[in-house]
C-alpha positions as CSV (number, residue, x, y, z in Angstrom):
1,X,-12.7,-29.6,31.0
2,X,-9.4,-29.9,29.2
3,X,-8.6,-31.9,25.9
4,X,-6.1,-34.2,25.7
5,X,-4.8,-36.0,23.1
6,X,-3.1,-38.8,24.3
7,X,-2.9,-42.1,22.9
8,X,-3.7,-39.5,19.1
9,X,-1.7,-39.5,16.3
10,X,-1.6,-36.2,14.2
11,X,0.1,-34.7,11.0
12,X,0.7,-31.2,10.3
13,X,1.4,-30.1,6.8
14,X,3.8,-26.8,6.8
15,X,4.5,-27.4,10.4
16,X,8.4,-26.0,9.9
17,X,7.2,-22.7,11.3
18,X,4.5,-20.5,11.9
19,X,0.5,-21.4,12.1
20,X,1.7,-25.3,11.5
21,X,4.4,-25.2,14.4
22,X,2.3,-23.5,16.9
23,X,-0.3,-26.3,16.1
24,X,2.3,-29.0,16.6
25,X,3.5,-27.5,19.5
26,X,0.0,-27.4,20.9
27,X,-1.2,-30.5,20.3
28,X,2.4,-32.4,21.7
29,X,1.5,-30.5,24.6
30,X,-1.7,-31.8,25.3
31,X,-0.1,-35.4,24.9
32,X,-0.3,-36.3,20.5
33,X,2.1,-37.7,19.1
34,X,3.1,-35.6,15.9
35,X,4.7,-35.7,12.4
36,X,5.8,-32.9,11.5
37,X,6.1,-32.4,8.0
38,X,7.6,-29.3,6.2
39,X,9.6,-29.4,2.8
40,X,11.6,-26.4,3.7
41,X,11.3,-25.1,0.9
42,X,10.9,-20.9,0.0
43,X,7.7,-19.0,0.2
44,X,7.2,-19.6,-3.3
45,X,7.4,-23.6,-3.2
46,X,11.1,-23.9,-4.6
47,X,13.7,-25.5,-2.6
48,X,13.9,-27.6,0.2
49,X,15.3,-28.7,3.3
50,X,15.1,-30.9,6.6
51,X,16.1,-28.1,8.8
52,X,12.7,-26.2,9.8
53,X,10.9,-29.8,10.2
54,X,13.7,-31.1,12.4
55,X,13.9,-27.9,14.4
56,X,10.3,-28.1,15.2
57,X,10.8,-32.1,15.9
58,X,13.8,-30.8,19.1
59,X,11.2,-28.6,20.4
60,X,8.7,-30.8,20.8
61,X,10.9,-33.6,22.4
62,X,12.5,-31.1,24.5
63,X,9.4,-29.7,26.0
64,X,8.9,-33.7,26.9
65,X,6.3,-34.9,23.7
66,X,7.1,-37.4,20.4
67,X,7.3,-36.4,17.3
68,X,9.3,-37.2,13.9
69,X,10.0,-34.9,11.1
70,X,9.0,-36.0,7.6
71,X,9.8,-33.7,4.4
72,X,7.7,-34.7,1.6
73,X,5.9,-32.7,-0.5
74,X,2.2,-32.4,-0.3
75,X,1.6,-31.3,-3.7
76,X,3.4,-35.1,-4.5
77,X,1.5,-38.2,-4.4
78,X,4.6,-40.2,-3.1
79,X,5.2,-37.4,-0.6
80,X,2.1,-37.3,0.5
81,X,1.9,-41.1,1.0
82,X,5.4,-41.2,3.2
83,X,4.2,-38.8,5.7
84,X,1.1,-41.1,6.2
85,X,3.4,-44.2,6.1
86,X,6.0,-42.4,8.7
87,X,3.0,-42.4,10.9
88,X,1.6,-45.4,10.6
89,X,5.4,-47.1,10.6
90,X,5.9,-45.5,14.1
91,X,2.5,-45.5,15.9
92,X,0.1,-47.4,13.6
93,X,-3.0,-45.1,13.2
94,X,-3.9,-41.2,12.1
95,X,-6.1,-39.6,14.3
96,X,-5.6,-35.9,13.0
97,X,-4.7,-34.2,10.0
98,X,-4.1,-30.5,9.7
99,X,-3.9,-29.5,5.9
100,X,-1.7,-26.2,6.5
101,X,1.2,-26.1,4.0
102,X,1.0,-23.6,1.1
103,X,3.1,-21.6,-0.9
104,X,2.2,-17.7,-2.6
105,X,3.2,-17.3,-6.1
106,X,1.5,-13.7,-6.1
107,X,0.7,-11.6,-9.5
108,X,-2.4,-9.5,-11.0
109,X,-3.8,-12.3,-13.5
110,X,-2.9,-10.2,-16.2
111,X,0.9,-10.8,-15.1
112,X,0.5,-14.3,-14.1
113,X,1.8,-17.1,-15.4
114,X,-0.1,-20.2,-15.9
115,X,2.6,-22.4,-14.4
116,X,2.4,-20.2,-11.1
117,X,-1.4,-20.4,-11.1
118,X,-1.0,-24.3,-11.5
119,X,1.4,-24.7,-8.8
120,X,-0.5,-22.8,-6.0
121,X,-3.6,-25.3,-6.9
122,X,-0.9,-28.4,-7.0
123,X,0.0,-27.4,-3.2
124,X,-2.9,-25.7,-1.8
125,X,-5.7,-27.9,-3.3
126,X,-4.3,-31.3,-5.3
127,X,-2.0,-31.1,-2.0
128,X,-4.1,-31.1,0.7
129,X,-6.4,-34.2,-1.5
130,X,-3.3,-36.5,-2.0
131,X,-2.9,-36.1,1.9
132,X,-6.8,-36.6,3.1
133,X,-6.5,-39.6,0.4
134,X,-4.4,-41.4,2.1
135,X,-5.6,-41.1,5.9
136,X,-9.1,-41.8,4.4
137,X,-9.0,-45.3,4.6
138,X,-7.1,-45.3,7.8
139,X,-9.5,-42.7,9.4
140,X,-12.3,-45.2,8.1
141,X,-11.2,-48.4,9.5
142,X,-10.7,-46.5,12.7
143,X,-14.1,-44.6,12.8
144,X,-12.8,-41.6,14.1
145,X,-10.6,-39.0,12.4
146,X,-10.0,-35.3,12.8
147,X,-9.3,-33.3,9.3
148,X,-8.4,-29.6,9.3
149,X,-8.4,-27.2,6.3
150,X,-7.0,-24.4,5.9
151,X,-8.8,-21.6,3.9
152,X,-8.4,-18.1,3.7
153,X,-9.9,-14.8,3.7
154,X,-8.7,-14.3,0.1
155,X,-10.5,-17.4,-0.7
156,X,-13.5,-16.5,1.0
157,X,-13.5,-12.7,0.0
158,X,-11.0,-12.3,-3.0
159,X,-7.6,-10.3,-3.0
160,X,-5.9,-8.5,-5.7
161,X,-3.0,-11.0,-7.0
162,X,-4.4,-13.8,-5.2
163,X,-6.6,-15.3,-7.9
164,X,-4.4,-18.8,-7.9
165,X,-4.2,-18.7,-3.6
166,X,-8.0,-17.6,-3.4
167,X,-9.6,-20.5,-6.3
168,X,-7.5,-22.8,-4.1
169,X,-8.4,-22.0,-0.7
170,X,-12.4,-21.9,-1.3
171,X,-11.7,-24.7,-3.1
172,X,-10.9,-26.3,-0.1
173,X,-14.5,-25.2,1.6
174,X,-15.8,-26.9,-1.4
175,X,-13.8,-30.5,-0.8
176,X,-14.7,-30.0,3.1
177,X,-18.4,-29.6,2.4
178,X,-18.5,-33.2,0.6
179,X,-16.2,-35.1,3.0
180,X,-18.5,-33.7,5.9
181,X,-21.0,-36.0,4.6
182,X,-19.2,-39.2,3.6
183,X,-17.4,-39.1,6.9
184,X,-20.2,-38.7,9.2
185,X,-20.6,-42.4,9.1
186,X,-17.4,-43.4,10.0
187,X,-16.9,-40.6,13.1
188,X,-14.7,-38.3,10.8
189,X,-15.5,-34.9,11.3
190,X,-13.7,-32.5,8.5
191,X,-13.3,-28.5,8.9
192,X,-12.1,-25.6,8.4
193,X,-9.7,-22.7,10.0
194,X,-10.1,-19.3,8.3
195,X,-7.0,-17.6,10.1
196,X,-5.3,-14.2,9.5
197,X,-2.0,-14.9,11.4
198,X,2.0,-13.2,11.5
199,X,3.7,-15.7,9.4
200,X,6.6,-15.4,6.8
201,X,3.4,-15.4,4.4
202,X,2.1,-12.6,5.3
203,X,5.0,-10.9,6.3
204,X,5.0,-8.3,3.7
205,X,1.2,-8.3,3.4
206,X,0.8,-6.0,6.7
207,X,2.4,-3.5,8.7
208,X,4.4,-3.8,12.0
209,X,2.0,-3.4,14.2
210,X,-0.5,-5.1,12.8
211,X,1.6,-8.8,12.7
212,X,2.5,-8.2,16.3
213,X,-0.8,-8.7,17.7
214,X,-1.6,-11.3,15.2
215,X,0.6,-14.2,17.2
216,X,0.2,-17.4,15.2
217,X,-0.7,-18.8,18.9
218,X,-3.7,-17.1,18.3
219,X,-5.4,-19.1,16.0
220,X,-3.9,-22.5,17.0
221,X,-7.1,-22.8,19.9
222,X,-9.9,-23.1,17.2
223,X,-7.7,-25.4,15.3
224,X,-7.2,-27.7,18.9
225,X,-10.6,-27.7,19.3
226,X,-11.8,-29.1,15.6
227,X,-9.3,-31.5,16.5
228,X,-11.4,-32.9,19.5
229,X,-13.6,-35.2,20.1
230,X,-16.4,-32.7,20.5
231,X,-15.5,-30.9,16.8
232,X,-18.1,-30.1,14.5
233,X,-18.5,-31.4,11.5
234,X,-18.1,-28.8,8.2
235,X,-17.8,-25.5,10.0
236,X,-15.2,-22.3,9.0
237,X,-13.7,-20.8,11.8
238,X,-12.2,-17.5,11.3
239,X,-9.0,-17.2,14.0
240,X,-7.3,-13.5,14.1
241,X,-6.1,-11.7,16.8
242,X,-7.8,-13.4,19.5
243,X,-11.3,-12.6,17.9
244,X,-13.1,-16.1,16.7
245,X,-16.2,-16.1,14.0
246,X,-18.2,-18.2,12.0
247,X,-18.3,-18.0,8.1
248,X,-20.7,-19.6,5.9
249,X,-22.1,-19.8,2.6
250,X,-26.0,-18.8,2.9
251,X,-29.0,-18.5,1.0
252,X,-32.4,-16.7,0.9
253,X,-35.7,-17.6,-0.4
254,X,-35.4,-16.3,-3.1
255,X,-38.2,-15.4,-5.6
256,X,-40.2,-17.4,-7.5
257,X,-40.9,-16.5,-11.4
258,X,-42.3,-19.4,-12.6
259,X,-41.3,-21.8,-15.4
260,X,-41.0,-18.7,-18.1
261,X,-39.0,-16.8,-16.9
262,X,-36.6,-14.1,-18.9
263,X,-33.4,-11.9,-18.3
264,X,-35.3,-9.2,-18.2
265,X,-37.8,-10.4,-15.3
266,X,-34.1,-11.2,-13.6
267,X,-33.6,-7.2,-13.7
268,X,-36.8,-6.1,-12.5
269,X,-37.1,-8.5,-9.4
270,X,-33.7,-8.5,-9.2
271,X,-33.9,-6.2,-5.2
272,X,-35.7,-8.9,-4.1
273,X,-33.5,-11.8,-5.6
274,X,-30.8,-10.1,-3.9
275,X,-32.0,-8.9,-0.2
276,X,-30.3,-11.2,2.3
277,X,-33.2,-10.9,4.8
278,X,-33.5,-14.2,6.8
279,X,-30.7,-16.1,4.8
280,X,-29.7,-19.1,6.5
281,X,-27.4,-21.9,5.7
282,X,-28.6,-24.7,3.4
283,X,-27.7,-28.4,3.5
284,X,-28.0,-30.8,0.6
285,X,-31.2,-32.4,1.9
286,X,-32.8,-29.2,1.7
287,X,-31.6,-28.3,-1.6
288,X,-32.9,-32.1,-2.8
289,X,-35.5,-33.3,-0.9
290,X,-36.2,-36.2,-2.3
């Protein structure tokens, strides 16, 4: 079996290089048509530019695919809206979105400014919102849609000066696991790509030898594949090097102490609150039952 896309419109977010080129690349290949949308902008959000969307745009159409380059800003409602309306304007649907921009505005917390911890959550989380907001009701009318997120092992594990990057990527889990639900109905599958990748974000994050065998190529297979027809629905994928994994938020039985419960009964059973024996993931339903 091999997937095609053709006849499937997609956007990629931050597609001006790195994880969100190689996905554009990928995708044109197998037949989508693509906007590419990048604000060129610096690692740290300021700035901007046409040149890294545009560049990616030539590629594609020389390698034979369509594509047009749109450089609005996610973290901008009306940005956000023209790279939905540049699709729509050319091809009239949206059959794929990969949420992928971001920016690092990296400190300890002690040294961070409020204004840097806003803007990482206005791009990485407020961002990738404004952008499923708009598709939504295309997606809808469709019934079908592909939605991609991008998360993060600082988001699903914590790094030191990442506290702005990490609330916004698990916040991303977090909008995933409710749009899993209200798009079942309509065929629209959302998840998630956990990657570790050689970008010009992580450049300076690991050594040499490391980014070389961590080809932004690498990841881009899981992301084709929750792009599909056959995608799950609400699922991480963790994408390094080649190696692919599941992550997932689980729970155990837990212990039951009955309706009096005190802090200090929390201490004493607190081994068995805590032993991860036979924890499994949990959906809503189970957690409510009625």
């Amino acid at each position: 079996m091999t997937y095609s896309f053709e006849g499937k419109v997609a956007i990629v977010t931050g597609a001006g290089g790195g994880l969100g080129r190689s996905h554009s690349m990928e995708l044109a290949k197998r037949g989508a048509k693509i906007v590419v949308n990048d604000l060129g902008g610096a690692m740290d959000g300021t700035g901007g530019g046409s040149e890294a969307a545009n560049a990616v745009v030539e590629e594609i159409k020389a390698a034979g695919g369509e594509a047009i380059a749109n450089g609005g800003s996610v973290s901008d409602r009306a940005g956000a809206q023209s790279m939905v309306k540049d699709a729509m304007d050319a091809w009239g649907r949206v059959d794929i979105l990969i949420n992928n921009a971001g920016i690092l505005r990296d400190k300890s917390f002690t040294k961070m400014d409020l204004d840097d911890f806003d803007m990482v959550l206005n791009v990485h989380l407020n961002g990738v919102a404004y952008v499923t907001h708009a598709v939504w009701p295309i997606m809808r009318a469709q019934n079908y849609g592909r939605i991609v997120m991008t998360t993060s092992p600082t988001g699903l594990y914590g790094n030191f000066g990442q506290t702005n990057y990490g609330a916004a990527k698990l916040g991303q889990v977090g909008f995933m696991h409710s749009l899993k639900i209200e798009g079942a109905k309509n065929n629209i599958h959302t998840n998630t790509i956990a990657p570790v990748a050689a970008t010009r974000m992580t450049a300076d994050l690991m050594p040499e030898t490391a980014l070389k065998a961590l080809g932004p190529e690498l990841v881009t297979p899981a992301v084709v594949y929750l792009c599909s027809e056959d995608a799950p629905n609400g699922v991480i994928i963790q994408a390094q090097g080649g190696n692919y994994s599941m992550a997932c938020i689980v729970e155990n039985e837990g212990v039951n102490l009955g309706m009096h419960a005190t802090a200090e009964d929390i201490a004493d059973n607190y081994a068995r609150i805590s032993d991860l024996t036979g924890a499994k993931p949990r959906s809503m339903l189970q957690l409510n039952p009625s």
